[in-house]
N, C-alpha and C positions, 0 to 999 in steps of 0.2 A: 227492451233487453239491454242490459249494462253488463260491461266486462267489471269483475271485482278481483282487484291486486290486493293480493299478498303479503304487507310491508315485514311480515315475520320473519320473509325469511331473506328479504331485502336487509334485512337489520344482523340477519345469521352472516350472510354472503359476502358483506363488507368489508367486516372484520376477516376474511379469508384474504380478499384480496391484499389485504393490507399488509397481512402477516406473509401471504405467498411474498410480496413486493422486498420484504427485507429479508424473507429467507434465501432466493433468488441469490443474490450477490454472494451469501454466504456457501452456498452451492459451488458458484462460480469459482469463489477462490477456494477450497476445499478439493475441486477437484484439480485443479490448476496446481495446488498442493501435492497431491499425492502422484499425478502426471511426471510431474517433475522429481518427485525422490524417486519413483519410478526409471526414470532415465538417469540417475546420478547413478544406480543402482546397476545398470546396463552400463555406464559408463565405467566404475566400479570392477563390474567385474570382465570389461574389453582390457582394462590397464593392465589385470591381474594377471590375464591371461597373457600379455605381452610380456609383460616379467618375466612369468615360467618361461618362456622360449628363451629370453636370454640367458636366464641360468644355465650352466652347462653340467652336463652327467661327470661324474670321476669316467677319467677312462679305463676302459678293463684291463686287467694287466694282461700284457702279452704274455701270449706262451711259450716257453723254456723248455730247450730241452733240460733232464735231469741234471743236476751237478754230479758227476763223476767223479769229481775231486775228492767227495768229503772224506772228513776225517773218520776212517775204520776204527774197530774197538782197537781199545788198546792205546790211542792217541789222541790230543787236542789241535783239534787245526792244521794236523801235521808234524806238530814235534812229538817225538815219543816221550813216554812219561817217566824214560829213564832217565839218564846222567844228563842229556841236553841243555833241560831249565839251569839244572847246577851249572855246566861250563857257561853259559848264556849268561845268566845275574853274575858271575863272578867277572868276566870279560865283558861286562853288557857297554864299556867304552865301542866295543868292535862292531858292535851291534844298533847300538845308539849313537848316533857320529854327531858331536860336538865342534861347532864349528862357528869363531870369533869374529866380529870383523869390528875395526872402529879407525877411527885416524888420532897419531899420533899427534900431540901437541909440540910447540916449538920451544917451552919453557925449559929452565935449566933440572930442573923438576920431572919434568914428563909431564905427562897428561893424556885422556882419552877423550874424544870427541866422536859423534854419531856412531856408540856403539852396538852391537847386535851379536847375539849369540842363537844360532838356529841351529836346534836340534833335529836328526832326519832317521828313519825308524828303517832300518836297513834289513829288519825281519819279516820274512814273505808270507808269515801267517800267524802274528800276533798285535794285538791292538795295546798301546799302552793304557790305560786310563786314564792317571795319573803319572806325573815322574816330577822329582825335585832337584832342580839342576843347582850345583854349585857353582859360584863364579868367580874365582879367585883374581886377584888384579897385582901384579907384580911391579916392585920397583927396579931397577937399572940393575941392582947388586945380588937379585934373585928374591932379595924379601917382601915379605906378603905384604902389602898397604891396603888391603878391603878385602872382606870377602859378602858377596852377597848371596841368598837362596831367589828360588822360582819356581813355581807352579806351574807345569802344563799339564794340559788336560787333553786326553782322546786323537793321539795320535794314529791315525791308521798307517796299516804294512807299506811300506815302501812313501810314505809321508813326513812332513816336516810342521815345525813349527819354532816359530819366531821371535824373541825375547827381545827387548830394549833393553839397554844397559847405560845408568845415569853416566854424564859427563864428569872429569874427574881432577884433580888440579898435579892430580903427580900420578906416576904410576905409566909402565913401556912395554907391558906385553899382559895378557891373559891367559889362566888356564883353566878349564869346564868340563864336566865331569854329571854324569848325574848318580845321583847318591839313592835313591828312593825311587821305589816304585811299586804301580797296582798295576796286574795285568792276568785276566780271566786266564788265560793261557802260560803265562809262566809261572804265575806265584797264587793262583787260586783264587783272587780275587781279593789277595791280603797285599798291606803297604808294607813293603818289609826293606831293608837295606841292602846295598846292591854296590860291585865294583868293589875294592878294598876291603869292603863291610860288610859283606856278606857272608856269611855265616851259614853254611847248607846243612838241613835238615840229619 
């Protein structure tokens, strides 16, 4: 009696091992692969979640009682829609307070040095939007040596706002005036002339 091998499939099985040998590794790191972007993934999305917590919500707006105040039919923010606006733009100096400051110079000339014209909105229930202030700069004998304009913009009630005025080689006192204005509540939200120049409806 003889044992009889098989070399067929000795010859099939080899090639298995051979091919198992170099698949193996690629296994290896394939999973080690996907492991890994697996935890970037997890890491990903730990970071994300750390963000959201720092972001903060808007806060809710507090609650109010009603405004009482407002404006009834018939008025804007408080002025009546009679003759007011009129005496207001035509006086709007009394309203709009203009107010100079700068230092004098030592020359025989005059002069103005660190000057500033701030205007301050002396009305308790209108926004200006705009207003165009004039700036007139006098000499010793009362005559005009400059006059400059200015833009401010969005003055609220009981607020001011601030202009610089160039330095100047002559010239011993200022006078300022605003000529122009937009305001929802006096003039409808048109730029019209104002103070001297105005001209009512």
């Amino acid at each position: 009696m003889y044992w009889h091998i098989d070399n067929s499939n000795l010859a099939l099985n080899k090639p298995k091992n051979s091919t198992m040998k170099k698949i193996y590794p690629l296994l290896i790191i394939a999973s080690c692969i996907y492991f890994g972007s697996c935890r970037n993934a997890e890491t990903k999305i730990d970071r994300e979640k750390d963000n959201a917590v720092e972001e903060t919500k808007p806060a809710e707006p507090a609650t109010t009682a009603p405004d009482t105040s407002s404006a009834t039919s018939g008025t804007t923010r408080g002025l009546s829609i009679g003759n007011e606006p009129n005496e207001i733009l035509s006086n709007i100096d009394n309203y709009l307070v203009s107010k100079a400051t700068f230092t004098n110079a030592a020359g025989a000339d005059g002069g103005l040095t660190n000057g500033a014209v701030t205007v301050e909105n002396k009305l308790p229930d209108a926004t200006i939007q705009k207003a165009f202030l004039e700036v007139i700069i006098l000499l010793a004998d009362g005559k005009e040596f400059r006059t400059d304009y200015y833009t401010l913009q969005n003055i609220e009630p009981g607020g001011s706002k601030t202009v610089r005025i160039p330095n100047t080689t002559r010239g011993t006192s200022v006078v300022c005036h605003v000529v122009k204005l937009k305001s929802a509540e006096l003039t409808k939200g048109e730029m019209i002339l104002v103070g001297s120049r105005y001209v009512p409806n």
